[in-house]
DOLUMBA-371048 format. One record per residue (C-alpha): residue number from 0; x, y, z. Coordinates in steps of 0.2 Angstrom, whole numbers, plus 5000, padded with zeros to 4 digits. Layout:
DOLUMBA-371048
    n    xx    yy    zz
  NUM     X     Y     Z
...
end
This chain:
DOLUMBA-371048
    n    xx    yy    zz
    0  5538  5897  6013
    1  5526  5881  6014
    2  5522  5870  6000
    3  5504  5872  5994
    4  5494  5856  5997
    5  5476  5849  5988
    6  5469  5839  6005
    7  5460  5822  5997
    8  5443  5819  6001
    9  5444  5811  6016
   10  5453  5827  6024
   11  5438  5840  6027
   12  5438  5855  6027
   13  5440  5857  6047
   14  5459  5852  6041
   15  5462  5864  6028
   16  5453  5877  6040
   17  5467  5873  6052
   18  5483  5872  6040
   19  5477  5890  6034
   20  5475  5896  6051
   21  5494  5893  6053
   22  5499  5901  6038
   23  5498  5888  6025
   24  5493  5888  6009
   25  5480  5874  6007
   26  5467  5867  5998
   27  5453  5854  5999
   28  5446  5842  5985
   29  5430  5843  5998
   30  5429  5862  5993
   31  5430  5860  5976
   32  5413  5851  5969
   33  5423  5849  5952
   34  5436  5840  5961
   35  5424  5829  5971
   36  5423  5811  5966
   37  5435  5811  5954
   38  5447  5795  5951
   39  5462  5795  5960
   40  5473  5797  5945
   41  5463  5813  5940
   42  5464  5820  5959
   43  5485  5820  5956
   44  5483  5827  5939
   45  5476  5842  5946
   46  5487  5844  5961
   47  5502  5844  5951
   48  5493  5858  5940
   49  5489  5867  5952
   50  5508  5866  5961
   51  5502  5856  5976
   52  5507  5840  5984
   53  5493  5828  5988
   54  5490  5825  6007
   55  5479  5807  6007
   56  5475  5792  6018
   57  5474  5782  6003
   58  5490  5773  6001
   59  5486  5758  5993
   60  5480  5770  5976
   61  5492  5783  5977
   62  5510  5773  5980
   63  5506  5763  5963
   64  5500  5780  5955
   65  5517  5786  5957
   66  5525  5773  5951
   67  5514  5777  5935
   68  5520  5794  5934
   69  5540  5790  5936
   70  5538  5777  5923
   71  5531  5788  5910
   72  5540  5802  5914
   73  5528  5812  5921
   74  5531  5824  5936
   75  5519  5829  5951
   76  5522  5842  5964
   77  5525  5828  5979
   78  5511  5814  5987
   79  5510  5813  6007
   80  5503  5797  6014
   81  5495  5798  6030
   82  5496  5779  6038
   83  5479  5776  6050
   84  5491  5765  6059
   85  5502  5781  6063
   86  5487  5792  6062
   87  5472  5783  6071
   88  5455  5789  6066
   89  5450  5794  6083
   90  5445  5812  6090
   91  5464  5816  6090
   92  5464  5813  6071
   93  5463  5831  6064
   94  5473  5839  6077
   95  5489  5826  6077
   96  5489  5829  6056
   97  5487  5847  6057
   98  5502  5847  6069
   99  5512  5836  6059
  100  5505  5842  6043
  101  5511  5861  6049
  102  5530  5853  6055
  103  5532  5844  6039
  104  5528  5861  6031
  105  5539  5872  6040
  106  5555  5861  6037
  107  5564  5867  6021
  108  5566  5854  6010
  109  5555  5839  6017
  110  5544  5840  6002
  111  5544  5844  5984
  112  5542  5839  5965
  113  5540  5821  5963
  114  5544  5817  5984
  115  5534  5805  5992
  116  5532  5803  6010
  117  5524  5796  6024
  118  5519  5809  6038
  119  5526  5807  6054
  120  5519  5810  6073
end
């Protein structure tokens, strides 16, 4: 079974749409107006509520808020960081993630409580 993911903002809906279309359990902060425009830090408080690794673009926020959470002990249900240097921001965009997001998800084991990883083509 897949590991449920929250899409960050900057993944639409068109993503998500995709991810479920394969089977996946996925949600979107874009389809949640509770979610929208919250902080980064409140964003990953609700994933790891909710049981769901953060898929995001933004490195530069997230890397430094997991370091937060294994300082104080706290736990979250996995971050993936998607590079725009791996993952140019081009018409290919949504369809080379959802094809790596949907590899990543069907190996067992590649992601989990607390992992961190950066998405591969």
């Amino acid at each position: 079974m897949s590991h449920p993911l929250l899409l960050d903002e900057m993944l639409g809906e068109r993503t998500a749409a995709q991810l479920v279309g394969k089977g996946h359990d996925v949600a979107s902060v874009v389809a949640d107006p509770a979610l929208v425009s919250l902080p980064d830090d409140q964003v990953l408080a609700e994933a790891a509520r909710q049981g769901r690794a953060l898929v995001t673009l933004n490195v530069r926020d997230f890397l430094p808020l997991d370091a937060q959470y294994r300082a104080g002990g706290r736990s979250h249900a996995g971050i993936v960081l998607i590079s725009t240097k791996a993952f140019p921001q081009d018409r290919a965009f949504v369809g080379a993630v959802v094809s790596a997001l949907d590899k990543l998800l069907q190996e067992p084991g590649t992601l989990g409580p607390d992992q961190v990883v950066f998405l591969q083509r």
